[in-house]
N, C-alpha and C positions, 0 to 999 in steps of 0.2 A: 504494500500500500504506500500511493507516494505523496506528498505534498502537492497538490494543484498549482497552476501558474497564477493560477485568477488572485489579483492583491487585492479585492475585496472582498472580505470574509463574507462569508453566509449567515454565521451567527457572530455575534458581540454582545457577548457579558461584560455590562458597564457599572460598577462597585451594588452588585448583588446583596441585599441584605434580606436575611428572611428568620423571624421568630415566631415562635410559639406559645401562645399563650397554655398556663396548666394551673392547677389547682398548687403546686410546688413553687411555682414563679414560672417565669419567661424563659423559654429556653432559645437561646441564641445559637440557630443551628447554621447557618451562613453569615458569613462577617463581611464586607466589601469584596467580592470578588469579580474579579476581571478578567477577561480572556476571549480570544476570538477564534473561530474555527474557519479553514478554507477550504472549497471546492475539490473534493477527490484526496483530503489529508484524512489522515488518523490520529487523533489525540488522544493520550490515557490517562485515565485521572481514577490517583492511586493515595489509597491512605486506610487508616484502621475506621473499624464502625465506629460513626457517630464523628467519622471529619465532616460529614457533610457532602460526600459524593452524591447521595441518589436524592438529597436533597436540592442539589442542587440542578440535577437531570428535572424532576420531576416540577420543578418552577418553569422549565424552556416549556413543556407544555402543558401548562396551567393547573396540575394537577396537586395544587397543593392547598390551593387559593378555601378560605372559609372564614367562619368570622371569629377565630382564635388564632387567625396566622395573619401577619403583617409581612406584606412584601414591597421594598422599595428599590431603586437603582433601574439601569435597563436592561430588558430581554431584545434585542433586535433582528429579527429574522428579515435577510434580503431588506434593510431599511427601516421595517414595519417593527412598533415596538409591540413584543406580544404582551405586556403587563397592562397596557392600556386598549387593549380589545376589547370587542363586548364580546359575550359568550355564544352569539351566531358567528360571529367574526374569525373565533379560536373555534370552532368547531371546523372551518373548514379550512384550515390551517393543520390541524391536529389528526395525524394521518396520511396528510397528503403531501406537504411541506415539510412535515418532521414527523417521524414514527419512533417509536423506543419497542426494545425488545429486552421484556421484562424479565427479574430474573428468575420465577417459581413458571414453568409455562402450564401446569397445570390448574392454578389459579389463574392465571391470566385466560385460559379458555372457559366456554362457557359449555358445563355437562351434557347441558340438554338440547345441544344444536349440533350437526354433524361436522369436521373439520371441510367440509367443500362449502356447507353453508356461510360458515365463519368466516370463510377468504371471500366469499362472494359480498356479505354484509359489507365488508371492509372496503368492497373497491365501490359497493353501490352508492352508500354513505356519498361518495365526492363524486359520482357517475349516476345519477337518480333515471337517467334516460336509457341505463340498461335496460335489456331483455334476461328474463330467466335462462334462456338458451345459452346468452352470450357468460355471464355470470358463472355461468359452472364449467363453459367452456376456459372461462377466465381461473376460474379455481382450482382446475385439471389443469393447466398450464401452469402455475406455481406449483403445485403438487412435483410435477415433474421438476422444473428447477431447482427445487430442494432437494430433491434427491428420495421421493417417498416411494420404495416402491409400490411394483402392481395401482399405481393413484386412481385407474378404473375402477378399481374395487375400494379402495380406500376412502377414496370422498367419501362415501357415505356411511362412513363408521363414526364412530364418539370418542374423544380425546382419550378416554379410558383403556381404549383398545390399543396405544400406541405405548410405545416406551418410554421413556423419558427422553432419549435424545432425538427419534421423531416427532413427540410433541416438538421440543423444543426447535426442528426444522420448520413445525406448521406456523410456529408464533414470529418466525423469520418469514413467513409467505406472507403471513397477515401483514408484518412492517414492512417488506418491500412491493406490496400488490400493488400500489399507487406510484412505485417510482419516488421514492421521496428524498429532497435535494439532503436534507441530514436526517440521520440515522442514530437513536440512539442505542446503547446496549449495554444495561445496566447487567453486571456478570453473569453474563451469558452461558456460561461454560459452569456456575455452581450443581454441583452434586455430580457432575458426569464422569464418568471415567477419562482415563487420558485420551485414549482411543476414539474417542466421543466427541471428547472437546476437541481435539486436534481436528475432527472432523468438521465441528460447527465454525470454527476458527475459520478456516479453510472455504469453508460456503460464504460465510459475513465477507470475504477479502474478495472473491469471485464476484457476486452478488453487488458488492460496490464499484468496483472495475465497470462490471455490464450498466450499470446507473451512473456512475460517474456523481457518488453520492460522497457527501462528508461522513466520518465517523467518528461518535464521540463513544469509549470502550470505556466503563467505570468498572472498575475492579480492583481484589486485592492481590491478586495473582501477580506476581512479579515476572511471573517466566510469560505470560501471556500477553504482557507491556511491551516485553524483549521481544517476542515475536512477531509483533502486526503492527504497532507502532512508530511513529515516526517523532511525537512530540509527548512531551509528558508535563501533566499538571500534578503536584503533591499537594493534598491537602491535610491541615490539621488542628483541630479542634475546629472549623468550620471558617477556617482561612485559607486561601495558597501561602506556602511557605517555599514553595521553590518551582519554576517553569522552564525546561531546557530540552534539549534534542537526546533521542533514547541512547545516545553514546555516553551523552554529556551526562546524564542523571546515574549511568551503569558505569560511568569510565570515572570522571569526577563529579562526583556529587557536593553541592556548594552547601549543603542544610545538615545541620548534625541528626534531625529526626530524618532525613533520605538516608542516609548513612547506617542510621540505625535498623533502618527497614532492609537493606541490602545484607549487613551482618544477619539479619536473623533467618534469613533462608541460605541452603544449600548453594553453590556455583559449582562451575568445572572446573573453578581452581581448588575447590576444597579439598584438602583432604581425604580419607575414608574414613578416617576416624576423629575429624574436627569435628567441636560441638559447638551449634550456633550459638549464638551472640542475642539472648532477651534485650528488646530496651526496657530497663528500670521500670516500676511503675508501672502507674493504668493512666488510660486516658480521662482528663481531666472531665467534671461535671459540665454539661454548656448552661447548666443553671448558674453555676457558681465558679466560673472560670477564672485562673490564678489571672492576676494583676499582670503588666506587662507582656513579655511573650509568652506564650499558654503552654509551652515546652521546656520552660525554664525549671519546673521540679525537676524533669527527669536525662536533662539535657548536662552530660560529664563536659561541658566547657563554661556554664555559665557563673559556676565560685571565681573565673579566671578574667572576671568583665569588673568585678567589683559591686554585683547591687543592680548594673545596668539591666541586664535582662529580667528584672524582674519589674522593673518601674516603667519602662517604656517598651510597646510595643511598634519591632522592626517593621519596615517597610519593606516593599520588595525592591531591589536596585540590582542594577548589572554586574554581575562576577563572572569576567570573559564573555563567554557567548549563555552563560545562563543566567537567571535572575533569582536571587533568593533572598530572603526574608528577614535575617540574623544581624546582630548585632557586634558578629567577631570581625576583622578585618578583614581585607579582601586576602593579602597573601596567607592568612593561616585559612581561610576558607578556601582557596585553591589549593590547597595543602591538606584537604579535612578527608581524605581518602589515605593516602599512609599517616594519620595519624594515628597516635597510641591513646588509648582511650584508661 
């Protein structure tokens, strides 16, 4: 998957903020973020539960919106801000302009409707002037591009009948039936086998090729960032704390929480007998989120700032060709890859 020529993004996240109201207090689950996605790229956006990944997916299309959640900043698809739509507006936007490809796909299908039905619904929604002929004809044709077989006989069976990583093909048919210029795919690949996933991997990268679609990949999978990606977003505690090219975040990583995330899984430089590397700690409350930078409990460089990281929270600025978030200096941050922790 490769980065599009086209310099103007498809989407632009412009300082994102989004809370939740609770009976415990506000929960601050997206903090200012920003970032733009372009035409035929792949972006991964990687961090532990509760940075705020699908929170942040599930705001591009609307799907968060109620009267206990506050969202401000911009959503801009092709221009149009989608925060400021009315709900005809984002209805026909949602699906056809951007589709997500959620991450349980048997909750995302619906029991009591056949899988030919359900791709057919999805292209009628934004095509109301189909015929039922053309609809299943339309259905049997994603069937086949996913790869299901016998799809003759298939359309008309019930999500129940399939396995987990055929649902999970159908719920790919459902998001690319319309052709949609971005793609979301919030871990796509959870609970599958490797076999499986490598497989579903391998359809989403085809499948965007044939559309010439952007893709935004949220996951915590680090080997599946390495794989299909070209750009990478970190999030944590419900911030970006580091955005760089998949060389730059695996080769030098500029954030000490990337760093950490890279120690705690496996490579093929490890070892057989090396044992990963925990980062300290849990992830902080977003009720009660520590003062200053939110990674400064558990972060082994911040006694060495004096105070600072805990009273001011970093901004993201440029370190070489990436941008991160921290408050250590630029040369010990190009240096935060052989450092000794």
């Amino acid at each position: 998957m490769t980065s599009g020529g086209n310099h103007q993004p498809i989407l632009s996240v412009r300082n994102l903020e989004v809370t939740f109201g609770t009976q415990e207090g506000e929960v601050k689950a997206v903090q200012g973020v920003s970032f733009d996605v372009f035409q035929g790229e792949t972006i991964g956006i990687v961090g532990e539960s509760g940075s705020g990944k699908s929170v942040t997916a599930n705001s591009i299309i609307r799907l968060n919106f109620g009267a206990d959640v506050r969202i401000s900043g911009e959503i801009l698809l092709d221009g149009r801000d989608i925060l400021t739509m009315t709900e005809e507006e984002i209805r026909k936007v949602r699906g056809k302009d951007v589709a997500m490809i959620f991450q349980d796909p048997l909750t995302a299908l619906n029991p009591f409707y056949t899988v030919g039905d359900q791709i057919g619904e999805a292209y009628a929604v934004h095509h109301p002037e189909a015929t039922k002929k053309e609809l299943r004809a339309i259905a049997l044709e994603s069937l086949e591009k996913v790869g299901i077989p016998e799809p003759r006989k298939r359309i008309d069976q019930y999500p129940h009948e399939f396995s987990g990583g055929m649902r999970q093909r159908i719920v790919i048919a459902i998001a690319l039936v319309n052709r949609p210029k971005l793609l979301i795919a919030d871990e796509p690949t959870t609970a599958l086998d490797v076999t499986v996933q490598a497989q579903i991997l391998e359809l989403i990268s085809e499948m965007q090729q044939e559309n010439g679609s952007a893709v935004m990949l949220i996951t915590h999978d680090l080997g599946v960032v390495a794989e299909i990606t070209r750009r990478v977003m970190v999030m944590y505690a419900g911030r970006v704390v580091e955005t760089a090219s998949v060389e730059d975040v695996f080769g030098t990583p500029t954030h000490p929480y990337t760093l950490g995330l890279l120690r705690s899984v496996k490579s093929l430089e490890s070892s057989r007998h090396s044992r990963l590397e925990a980062i300290s700690g849990t992830p902080p409350s977003l009720i009660n989120l520590p003062s200053g930078c939110a990674f400064h409990p558990r972060c082994t460089f911040a006694q060495s700032l004096g105070g600072r990281c805990s009273l001011d929270v970093p901004l993201l600025r440029a370190v070489g060709s990436s941008r991160s978030a921290c408050h250590l200096d630029d040369s010990r941050l190009r240096a935060l890859k052989g450092s000794d922790r």
